[in-house]
C-alpha positions in Angstrom: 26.9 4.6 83.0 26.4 2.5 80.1 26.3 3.1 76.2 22.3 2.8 74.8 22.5 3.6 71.0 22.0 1.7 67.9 25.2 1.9 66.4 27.2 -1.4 65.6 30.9 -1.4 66.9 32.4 -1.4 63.4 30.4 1.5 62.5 31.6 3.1 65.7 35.5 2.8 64.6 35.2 4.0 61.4 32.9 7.2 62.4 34.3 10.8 62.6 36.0 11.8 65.4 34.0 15.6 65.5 30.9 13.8 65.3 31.4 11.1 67.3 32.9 13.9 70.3 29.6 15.8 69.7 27.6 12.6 69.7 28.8 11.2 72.9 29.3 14.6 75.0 25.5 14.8 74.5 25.0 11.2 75.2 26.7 11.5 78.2 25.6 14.4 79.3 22.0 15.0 78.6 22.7 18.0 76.4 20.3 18.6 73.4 21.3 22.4 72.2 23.8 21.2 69.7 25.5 24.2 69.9 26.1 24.0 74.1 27.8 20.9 73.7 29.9 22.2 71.2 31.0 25.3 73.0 31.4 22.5 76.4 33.8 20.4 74.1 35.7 23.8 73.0 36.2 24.4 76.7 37.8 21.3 77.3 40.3 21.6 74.0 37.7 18.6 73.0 39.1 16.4 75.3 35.6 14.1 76.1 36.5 12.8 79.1 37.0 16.4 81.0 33.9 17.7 79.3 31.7 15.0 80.5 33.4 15.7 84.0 32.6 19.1 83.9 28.7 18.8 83.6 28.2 15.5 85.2 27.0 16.0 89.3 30.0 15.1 91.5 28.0 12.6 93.4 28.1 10.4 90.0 31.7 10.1 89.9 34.2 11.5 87.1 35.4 9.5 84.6 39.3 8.7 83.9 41.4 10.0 81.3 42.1 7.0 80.0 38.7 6.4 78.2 40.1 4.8 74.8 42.2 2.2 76.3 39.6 0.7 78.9 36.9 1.1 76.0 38.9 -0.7 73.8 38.5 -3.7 76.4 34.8 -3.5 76.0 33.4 -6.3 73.9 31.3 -4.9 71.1 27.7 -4.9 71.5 25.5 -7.6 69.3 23.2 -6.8 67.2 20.6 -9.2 68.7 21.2 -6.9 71.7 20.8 -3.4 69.6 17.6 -4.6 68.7 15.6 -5.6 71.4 17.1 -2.6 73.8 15.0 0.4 73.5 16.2 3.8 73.0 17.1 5.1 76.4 16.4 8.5 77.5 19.1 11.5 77.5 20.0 10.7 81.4 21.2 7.0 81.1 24.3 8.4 78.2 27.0 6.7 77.6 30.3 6.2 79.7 32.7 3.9 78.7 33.9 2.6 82.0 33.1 1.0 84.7 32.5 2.0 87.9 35.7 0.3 89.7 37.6 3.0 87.3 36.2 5.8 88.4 37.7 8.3 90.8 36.5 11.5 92.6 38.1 15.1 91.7 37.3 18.4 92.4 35.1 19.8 89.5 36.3 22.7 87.2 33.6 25.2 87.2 32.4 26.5 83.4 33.2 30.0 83.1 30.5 32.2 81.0 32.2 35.4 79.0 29.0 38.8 78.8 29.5 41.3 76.7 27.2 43.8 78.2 25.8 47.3 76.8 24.2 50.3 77.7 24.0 52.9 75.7 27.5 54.2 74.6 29.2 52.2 77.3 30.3 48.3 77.1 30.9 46.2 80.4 33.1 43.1 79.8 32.0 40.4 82.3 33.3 37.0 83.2 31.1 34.4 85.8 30.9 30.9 86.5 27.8 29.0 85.3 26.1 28.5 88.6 26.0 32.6 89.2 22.3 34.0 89.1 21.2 36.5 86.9 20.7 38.6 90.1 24.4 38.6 90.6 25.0 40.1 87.1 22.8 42.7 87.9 24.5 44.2 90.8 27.9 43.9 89.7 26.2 46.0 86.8 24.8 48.2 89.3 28.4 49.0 90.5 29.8 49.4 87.2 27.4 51.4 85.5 25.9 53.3 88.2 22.2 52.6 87.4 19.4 50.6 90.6 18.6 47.3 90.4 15.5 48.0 90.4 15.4 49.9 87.2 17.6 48.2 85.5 15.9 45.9 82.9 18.9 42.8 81.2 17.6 42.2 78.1 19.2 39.9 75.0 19.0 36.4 76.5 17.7 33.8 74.2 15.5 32.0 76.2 12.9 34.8 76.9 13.0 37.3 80.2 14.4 35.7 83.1 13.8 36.2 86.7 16.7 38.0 89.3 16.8 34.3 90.8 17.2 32.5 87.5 20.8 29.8 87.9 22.6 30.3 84.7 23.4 27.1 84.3 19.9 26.1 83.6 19.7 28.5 80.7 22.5 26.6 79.0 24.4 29.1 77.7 27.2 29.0 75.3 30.4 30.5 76.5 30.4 33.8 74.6 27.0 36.0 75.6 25.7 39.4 74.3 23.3 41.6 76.6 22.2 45.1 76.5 20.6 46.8 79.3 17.3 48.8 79.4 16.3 52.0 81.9 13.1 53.1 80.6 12.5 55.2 83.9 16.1 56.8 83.7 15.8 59.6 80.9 19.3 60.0 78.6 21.7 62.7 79.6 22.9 65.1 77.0 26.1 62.7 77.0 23.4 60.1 75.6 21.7 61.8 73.4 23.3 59.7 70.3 21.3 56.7 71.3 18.2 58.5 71.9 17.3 56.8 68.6 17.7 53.5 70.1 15.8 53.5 72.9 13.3 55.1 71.2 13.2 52.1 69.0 13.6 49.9 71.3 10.2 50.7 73.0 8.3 51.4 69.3 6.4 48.8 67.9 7.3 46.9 64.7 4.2 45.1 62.4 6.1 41.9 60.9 3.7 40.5 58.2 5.2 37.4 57.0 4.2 35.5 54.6 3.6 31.1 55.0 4.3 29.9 51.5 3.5 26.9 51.9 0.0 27.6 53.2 -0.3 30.6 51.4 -1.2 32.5 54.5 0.0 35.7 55.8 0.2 37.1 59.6 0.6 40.5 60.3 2.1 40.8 63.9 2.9 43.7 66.2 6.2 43.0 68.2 8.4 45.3 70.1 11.6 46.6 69.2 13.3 45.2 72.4 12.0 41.8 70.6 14.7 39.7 69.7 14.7 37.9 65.8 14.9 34.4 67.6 11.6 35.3 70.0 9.8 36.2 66.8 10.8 33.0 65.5 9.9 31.0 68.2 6.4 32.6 67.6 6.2 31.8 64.1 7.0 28.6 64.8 3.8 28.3 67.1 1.7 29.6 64.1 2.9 27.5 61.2 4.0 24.7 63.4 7.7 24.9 61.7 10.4 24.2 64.1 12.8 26.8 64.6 15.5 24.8 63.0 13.5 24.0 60.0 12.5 27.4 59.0 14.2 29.1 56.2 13.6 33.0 56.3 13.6 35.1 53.3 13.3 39.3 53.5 15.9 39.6 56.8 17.9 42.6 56.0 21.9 41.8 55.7 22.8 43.4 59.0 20.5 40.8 61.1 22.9 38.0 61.1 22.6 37.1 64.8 19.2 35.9 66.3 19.9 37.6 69.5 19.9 40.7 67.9 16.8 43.1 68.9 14.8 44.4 66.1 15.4 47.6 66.6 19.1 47.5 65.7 18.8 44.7 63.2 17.9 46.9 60.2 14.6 46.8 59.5 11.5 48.7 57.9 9.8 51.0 60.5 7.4 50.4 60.8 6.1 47.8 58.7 8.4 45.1 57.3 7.5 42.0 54.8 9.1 38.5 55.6 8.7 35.2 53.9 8.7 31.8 55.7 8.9 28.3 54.8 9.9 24.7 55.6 13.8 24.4 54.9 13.6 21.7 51.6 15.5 18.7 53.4 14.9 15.3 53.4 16.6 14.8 56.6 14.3 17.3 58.4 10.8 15.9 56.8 11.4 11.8 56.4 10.9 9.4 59.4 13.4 7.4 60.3 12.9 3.6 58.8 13.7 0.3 60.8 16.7 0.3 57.8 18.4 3.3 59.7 17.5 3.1 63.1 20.8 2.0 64.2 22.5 5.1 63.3 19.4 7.5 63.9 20.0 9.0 67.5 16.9 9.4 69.7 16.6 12.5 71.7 13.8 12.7 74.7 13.6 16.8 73.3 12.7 18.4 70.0 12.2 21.6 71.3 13.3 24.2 68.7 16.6 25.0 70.8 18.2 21.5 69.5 19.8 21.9 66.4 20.1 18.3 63.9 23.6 17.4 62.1 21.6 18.8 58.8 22.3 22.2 60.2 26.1 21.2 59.3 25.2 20.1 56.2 25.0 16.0 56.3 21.9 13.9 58.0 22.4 11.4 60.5 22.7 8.4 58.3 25.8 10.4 56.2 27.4 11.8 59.7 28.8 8.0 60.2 29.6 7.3 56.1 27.3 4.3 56.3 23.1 5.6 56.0 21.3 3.3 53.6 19.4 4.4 50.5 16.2 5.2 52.3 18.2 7.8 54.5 19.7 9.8 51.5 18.9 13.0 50.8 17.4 14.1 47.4 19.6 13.7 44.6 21.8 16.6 44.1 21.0 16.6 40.3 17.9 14.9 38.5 18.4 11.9 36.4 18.3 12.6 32.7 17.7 16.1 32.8 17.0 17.4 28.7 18.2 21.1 30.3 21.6 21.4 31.5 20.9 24.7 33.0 17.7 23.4 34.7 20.0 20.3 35.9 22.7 23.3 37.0 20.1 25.3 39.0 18.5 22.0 40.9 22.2 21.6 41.7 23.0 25.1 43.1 19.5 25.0 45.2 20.2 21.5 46.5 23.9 22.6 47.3 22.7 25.8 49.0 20.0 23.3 51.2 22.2 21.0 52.6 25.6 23.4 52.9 24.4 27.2 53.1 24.3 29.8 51.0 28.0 30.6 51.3 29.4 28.6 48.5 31.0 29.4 44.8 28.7 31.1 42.1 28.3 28.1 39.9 27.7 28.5 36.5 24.1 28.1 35.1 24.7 26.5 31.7 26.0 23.9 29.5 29.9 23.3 29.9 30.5 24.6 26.3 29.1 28.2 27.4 30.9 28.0 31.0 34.2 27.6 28.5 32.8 30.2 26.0 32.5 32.6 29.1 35.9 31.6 30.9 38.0 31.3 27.3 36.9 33.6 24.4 36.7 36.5 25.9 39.5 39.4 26.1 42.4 38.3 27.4 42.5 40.5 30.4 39.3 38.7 30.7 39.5 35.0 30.8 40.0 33.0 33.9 40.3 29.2 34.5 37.4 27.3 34.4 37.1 24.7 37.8 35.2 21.5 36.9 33.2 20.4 40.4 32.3 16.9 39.7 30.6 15.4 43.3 29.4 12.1 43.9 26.9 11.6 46.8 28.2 8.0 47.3 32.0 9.4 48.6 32.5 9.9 52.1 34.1 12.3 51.5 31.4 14.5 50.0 30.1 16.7 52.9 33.2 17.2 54.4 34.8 18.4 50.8 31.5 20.5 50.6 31.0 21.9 54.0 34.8 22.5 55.2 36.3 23.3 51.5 33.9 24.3 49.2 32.0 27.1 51.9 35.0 27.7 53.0 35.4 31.9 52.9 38.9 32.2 51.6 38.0 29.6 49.0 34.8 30.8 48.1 36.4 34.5 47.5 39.2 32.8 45.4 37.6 31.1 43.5 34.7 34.2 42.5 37.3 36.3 41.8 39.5 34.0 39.6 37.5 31.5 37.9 34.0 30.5 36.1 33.1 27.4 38.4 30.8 25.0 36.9 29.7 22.0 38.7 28.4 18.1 37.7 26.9 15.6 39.4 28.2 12.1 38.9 26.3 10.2 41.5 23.6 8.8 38.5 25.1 6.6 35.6 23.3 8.4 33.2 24.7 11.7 34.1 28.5 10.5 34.6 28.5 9.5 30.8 26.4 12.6 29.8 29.6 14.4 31.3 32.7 12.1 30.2 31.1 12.9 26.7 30.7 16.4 27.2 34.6 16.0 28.3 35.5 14.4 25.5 34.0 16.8 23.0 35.4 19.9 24.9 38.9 18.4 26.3 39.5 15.5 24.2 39.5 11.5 25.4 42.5 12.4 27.5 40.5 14.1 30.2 37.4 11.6 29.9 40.0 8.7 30.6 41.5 9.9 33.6 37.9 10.6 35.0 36.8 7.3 34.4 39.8 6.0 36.5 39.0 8.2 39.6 36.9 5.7 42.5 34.1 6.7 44.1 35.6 7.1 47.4 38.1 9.3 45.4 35.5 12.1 45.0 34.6 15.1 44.4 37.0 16.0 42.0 37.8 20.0 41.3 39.4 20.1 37.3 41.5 23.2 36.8 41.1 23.7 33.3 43.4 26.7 31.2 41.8 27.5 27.9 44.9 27.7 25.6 44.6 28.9 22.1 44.3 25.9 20.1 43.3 23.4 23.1 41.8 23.2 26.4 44.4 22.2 28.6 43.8 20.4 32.2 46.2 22.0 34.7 45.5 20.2 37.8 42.9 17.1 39.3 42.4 17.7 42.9 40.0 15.1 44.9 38.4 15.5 48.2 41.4 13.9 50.5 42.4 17.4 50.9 42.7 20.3 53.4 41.9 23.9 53.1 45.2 25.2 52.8 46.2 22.3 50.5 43.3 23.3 48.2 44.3 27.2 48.2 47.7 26.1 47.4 47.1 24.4 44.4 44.9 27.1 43.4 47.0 30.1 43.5 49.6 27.3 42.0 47.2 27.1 38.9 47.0 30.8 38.7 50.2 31.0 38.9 50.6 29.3 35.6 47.5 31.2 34.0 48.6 34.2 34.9 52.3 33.9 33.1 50.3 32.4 30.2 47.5 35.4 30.6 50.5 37.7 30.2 51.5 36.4 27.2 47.9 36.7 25.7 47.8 40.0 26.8 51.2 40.6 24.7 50.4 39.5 22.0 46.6 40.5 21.9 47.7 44.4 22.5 50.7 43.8 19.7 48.0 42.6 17.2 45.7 45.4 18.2 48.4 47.8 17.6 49.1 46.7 14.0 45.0 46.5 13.3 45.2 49.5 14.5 47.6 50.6 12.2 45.6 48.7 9.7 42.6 50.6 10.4 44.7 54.0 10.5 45.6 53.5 6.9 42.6 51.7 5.7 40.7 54.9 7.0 43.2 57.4 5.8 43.2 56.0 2.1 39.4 56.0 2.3 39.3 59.6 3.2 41.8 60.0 0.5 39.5 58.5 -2.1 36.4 60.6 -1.0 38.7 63.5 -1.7 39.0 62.7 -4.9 35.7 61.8 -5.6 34.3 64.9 -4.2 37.1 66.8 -6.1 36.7 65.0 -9.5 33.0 65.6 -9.2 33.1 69.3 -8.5 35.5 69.3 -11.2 32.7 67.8 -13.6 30.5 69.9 -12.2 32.0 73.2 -12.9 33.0 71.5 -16.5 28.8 71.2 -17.1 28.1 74.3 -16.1 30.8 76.1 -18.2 29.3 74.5 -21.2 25.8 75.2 -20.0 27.2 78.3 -19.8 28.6 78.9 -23.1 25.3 77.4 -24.7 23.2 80.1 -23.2 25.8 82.4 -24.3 26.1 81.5 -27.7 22.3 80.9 -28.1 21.6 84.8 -26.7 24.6 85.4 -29.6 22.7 83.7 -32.1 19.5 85.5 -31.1 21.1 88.8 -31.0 22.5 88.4 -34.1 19.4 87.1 -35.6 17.4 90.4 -34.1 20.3 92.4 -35.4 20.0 91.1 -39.0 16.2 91.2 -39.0 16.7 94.8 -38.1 19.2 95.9 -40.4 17.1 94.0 -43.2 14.0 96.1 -41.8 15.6 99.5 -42.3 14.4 102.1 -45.1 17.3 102.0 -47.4 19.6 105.1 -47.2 18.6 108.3 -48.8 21.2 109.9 -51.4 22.7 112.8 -51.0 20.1 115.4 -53.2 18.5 118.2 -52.2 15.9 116.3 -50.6 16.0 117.0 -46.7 18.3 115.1 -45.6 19.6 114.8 -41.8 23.5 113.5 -41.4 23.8 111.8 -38.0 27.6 110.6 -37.1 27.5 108.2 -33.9 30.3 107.7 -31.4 30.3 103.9 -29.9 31.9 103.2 -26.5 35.2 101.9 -28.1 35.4 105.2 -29.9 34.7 104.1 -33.3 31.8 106.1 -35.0 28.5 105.3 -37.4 27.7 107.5 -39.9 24.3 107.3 -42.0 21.5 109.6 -44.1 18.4 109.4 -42.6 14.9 111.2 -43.9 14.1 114.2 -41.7 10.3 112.5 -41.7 11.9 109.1 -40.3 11.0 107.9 -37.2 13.2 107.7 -34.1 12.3 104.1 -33.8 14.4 103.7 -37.4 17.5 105.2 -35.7 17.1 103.1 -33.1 16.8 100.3 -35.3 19.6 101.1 -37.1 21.9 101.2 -33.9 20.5 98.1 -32.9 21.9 96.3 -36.0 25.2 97.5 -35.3 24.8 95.6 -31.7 24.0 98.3 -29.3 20.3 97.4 -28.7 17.8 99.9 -27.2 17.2 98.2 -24.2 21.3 98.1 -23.3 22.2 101.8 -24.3 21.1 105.0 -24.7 21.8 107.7 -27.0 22.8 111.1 -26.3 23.5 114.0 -28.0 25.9 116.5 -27.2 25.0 119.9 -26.3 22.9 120.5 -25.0 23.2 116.5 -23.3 19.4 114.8 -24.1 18.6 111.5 -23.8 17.3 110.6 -27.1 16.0 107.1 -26.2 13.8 109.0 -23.4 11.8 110.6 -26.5 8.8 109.0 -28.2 9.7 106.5 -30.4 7.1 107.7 -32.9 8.3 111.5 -33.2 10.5 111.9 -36.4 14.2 113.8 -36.7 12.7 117.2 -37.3 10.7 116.9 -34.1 14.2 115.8 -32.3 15.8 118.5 -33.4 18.2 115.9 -34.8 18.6 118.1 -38.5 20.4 118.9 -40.5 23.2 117.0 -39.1 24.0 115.6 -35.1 26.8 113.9 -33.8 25.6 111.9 -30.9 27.0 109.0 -28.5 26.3 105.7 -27.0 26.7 105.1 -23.3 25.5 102.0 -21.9 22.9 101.8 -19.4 23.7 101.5 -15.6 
């Protein structure tokens, strides 16, 4: 068999060795499911040789183990020769030897692992890859108990399947889920928990998805024994996106394999709104250009089951380390942006196109507010700040991106621990937009020992400690690295945070303490002073009204004394003592002492009452009694005279005050 591609023989040392495995074991074999000649190479410890001989017929031979050192004979291929050979189809592949090396062994059959359920049982099943689908079924039939001929196997990715149907034409990965239906076999009561399940397996499900880019919905009625990749293989017939090229929005969480039915993947019964558009990737929507044809692999299938090298991430052209310009993808961050956080989020959605959606939570915002947010805060609080600075020219890009970056553990660490904030440095413009954000934030230092990294040396991760009068860089660490290399030097850099975040934390709960205490006593002399405020003011208070107080009183003295003299200046003087009828009253006062005055038998009451009222016991306080018999003298008309009182010749009478 001979080699057909456009590739150039220095291009084909220098290339991967994961790609160039997955390249030629589809070369060789006329594999085009991406994933099936990954799961081949897997079984064969990615050994090439025994991978090809596993799939190739025996009557074409099996190739030697000793691939590399015969193909190292081979003289490379010119270019004049690239050129003018056409593409050859998936059945001429490449072999690197020739046919005097090649000897005849027995073949090792591919084994197929099916996980197999039915209701609450799960049958484990192990067969080679030329066993029927019939032969499934009646091992099934021993093992569960359950006809042939009621029995309906259900999960397999290519659509039903007859009884008759050679697995090895379904191409099958190694590891296979199936479930199996009885619709004419009602559940026992020992069943009855996934009574549910069949019911919704056999209920039908109205998908109305949404076609963004046309702007078009289709409301479609599927059944729940459906599977998600059947409905989208029918999507794809109505919007004429390829399977791989569609990217799905409103899929719950819990359907994250396409096998999966939709009656267990989790969603709405029995209506349920998707979205559907073409996945933004230059790799996926460009044409190849004569530039790039000699790294641009032609396939004689585009079905939908064949999956490109921008599922992993990188584009044909970047899977070898040398595409040219016209087979770059779209820049991972516009030239010139005036918006750093509009700059940020083209990066985050680019990153997220080409390597998943499993990646850090970058920051969306300048680098001064990712510092503000990792730095300033409490220092329970603060994390490091990690500085991704990628560079779409470095080989070493998608491999830093796809293996480190995505990586789970990494991904995890670095949420939980640090404000990520990423550049791109690919532009000129936007590599000395950063070194001068750099140099304002961490000082010409940092922005030197950027500017000596190479391309090639990229992308850089900065692990940067906010300290508290500097920024200080902990640790550079560029895209040469592994996995557990990169975790290591970040739990290193925590390491030395966290001793330093401890020390913060001292000394930030030590001065909280003594503001505390500062606020304690600042509050305490404040209530203290409001004490005596309100107590100096009552005090004034009660001072104001005490003189009020004493006014009134003196002024009702004043006008007493002034009704007191205008009486006693009113009264008839006092008659003599003649033979003139004369009455002789003597008047006891409360404190015992007693009055004694002449008064004209014809003299009005009213001039006796007068006349007690100038010695200050007015009428209206007291009244006046007389002896015995007890009367009430101020009861009597004021107008009567002495005789009529009865108050003659003489009367000794006493005060009382009034109740």
């Amino acid at each position: 068999m001979d080699l057909e591609i456009g590739i150039s023989y220095n291009a084909f040392l220098s290339c991967n060795s994961f790609f160039l495995c997955l390249f030629l074991s589809q070369a060789c074999t006329g594999i085009d499911n991406i994933a099936e000649a990954i799961t081949l190479l897997e079984l064969n410890n990615w050994d090439l040789v025994a991978a090809i001989n596993g799939v190739i017929p025996q009557e074409n031979g099996i190739l030697q183990s000793n691939f590399s050192s015969e193909a190292s004979a081979v003289s490379p291929p010119s270019s004049s020769s690239l050129s003018s050979s056409p593409p050859s189809s998936s059945t001429s592949a490449f072999c690197p030897v020739n046919a005097s090396s090649r000897h005849i062994v027995e073949r090792q059959p591919r084994m197929l692992n099916f996980r197999v359920e039915y209701r609450q049982r799960t049958v484990e099943l192990v067969l080679e890859e030329g066993s029927t689908v019939g032969e499934i079924k009646q091992i099934l039939e021993t093992e569960l108990g359950i006809p042939v001929s009621k029995m309906q196997l259900k999960g397999w990715k290519c659509g039903d399947v007859s009884d008759s149907t050679v697995m090895r034409s379904l191409h099958l990965p190694k590891n296979n889920s199936l479930y199996v239906l009885t619709p004419d076999i009602a559940p026992t009561a020992s069943t009855s928990k996934n009574s549910d399940l069949q019911e919704s397996l056999n209920q039908n499900f109205l998908l109305v998805i949404s076609h963004r880019e046309a702007q078009r919905d289709y409301s479609l009625n599927f059944p729940g024994s459906r599977t998600i990749q059947e409905v989208k293989r029918n999507v794809s017939d109505l919007t004429n996106i390829p399977v791989r090229h569609q990217q799905w929005e409103g899929w719950p969480v819990s359907a994250s394999d396409d096998s999966m039915t939709l009656a267990v993947s989790g969603i709405s019964y029995p209506c349920h709104h998707l979205s559907v558009c073409r996945r933004s990737s230059p790799a996926n929507s460009q044409e190849p250009t004569e530039e790039c044809a000699d790294v641009h692999m032609v396939s004689d299938s585009e079905g939908d089951d064949f999956e490109d090298a921008s599922e992993f991430g990188v584009d044909d052209s970047e899977m070898f380390g040398m595409g040219s310009s016209t087979c770059r993808k779209t820049p991972m961050m516009p030239e010139n942006s005036e918006n750093e956080a509009d700059a940020l989020l083209h990066f985050t959605a680019e990153f997220s196109s080409r390597y998943g959606e499993t990646h850090p939570m970058f920051f969306i915002g300048s680098l001064e507010a990712a510092s503000q947010e990792a730095f300033h805060g409490k220092a329970r609080d603060r994390k490091l700040l990690a500085i991704y600075l990628y560079n779409d020219d470095s080989v070493l890009g998608n491999v830093f991106c796809s293996q480190m970056m995505c990586a789970d553990s990494i991904v995890a660490y670095l949420s939980q621990n640090f404000i990520t904030w990423a550049w791109d440095v690919t532009k000129e413009a936007n590599k000395a937009r950063l070194l001068t954000m750099c140099t304002r934030h961490f000082g010409s230092v940092v922005t030197q020992t950027i500017r000596t990294y190479k391309t090639d040396q990229f992308p850089l991760l900065l692990i940067v400690m906010g300290k508290r009068t500097s920024n200080e860089v902990l640790n550079v660490i560029q895209g040469n690295t592994t996995v557990d290399e990169l975790m290591m030097r970040l739990m290193g850099a925590m390491e030395i945070f966290t001793a330093q975040q401890q020390e913060d934390i001292k000394d930030e709960d030590e001065r909280e303490a003594r503001e505390t205490v500062k606020r304690e006593q600042d509050e305490a002399y404040r209530v203290s002073l409001e004490a005596d405020r309100k107590k100096r003011e009552a005090q004034e208070r009660e001072e104001a009204e005490q003189v009020r107080l004493e006014r009134m009183r003196k002024e009702q003295e004043e006008e007493k004394e002034a009704i007191r003299l205008s009486l006693e200046q009113a009264l008839p003087p006092e008659p003599e003592d003649s033979g003139e009828q004369i009455s002789k009253l003597r008047i006891r006062t409360p404190s015992g002492e007693f009055l004694e005055r002449r008064f004209q038998v014809s003299c009005k009451l009213q001039v006796l009452f007068d006349f007690v009222a100038s010695k200050g016991y007015p009428f209206e306080e007291f009244k006046l009694l007389t002896t015995f018999p007890r009367r009430n003298i101020t009861q009597l008309d004021p107008g009567s005279n002495l005789m009529e009182a009865k108050l003659f010749p003489q009367e000794t009478l006493f005060l009382e005050s009034k109740e």
